[in-house]
C-alpha positions, 0 to 999 in steps of 0.5 A: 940288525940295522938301526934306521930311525929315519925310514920304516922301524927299528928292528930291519934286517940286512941281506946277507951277501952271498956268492951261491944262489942256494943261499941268495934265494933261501927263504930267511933271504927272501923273507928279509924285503917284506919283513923290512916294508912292513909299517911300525904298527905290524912290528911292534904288535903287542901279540901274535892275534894282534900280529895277525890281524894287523897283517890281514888289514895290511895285506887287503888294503894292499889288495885293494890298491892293486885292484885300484891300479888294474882298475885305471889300467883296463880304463886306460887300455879301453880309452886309447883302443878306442882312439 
């Protein structure tokens, strides 16, 4: 564990080092960089309904920002396709 108070929550994971790619790419490794991002909200939910559907609001506006930002980007291709 690693105890951070400046950036995100309390409770992030470190990565283990490994020198196989069995071990760097396993689930429990890859699930540690998502686990770390998520806000102080989601972690500490108070229940599993809770956990959950704070992580449904968390996953549409993170939808909603990408189709933001590919909205600006078809936008900006059209624009200079037209110059």
């Amino acid at each position: 564990m690693c105890n951070s108070s400046s950036r995100g929550h309390s409770l992030k994971i470190r990565k283990q080092f490994s020198r196989v790619n069995c071990r760097a790419f396993s689930f429990a490794n890859c699930c540690v960089d998502v686990w770390n991002s998520l806000n102080n909200e989601v972690v500490f939910a108070s229940s599993l309904t809770n956990l959950n559907s704070r992580m449904l609001i968390l996953v549409f506006f993170t939808l909603l920002q990408m189709m933001q930002v590919v909205r600006y980007f078809v936008v900006f291709v059209v624009f200079v396709g037209m110059v």
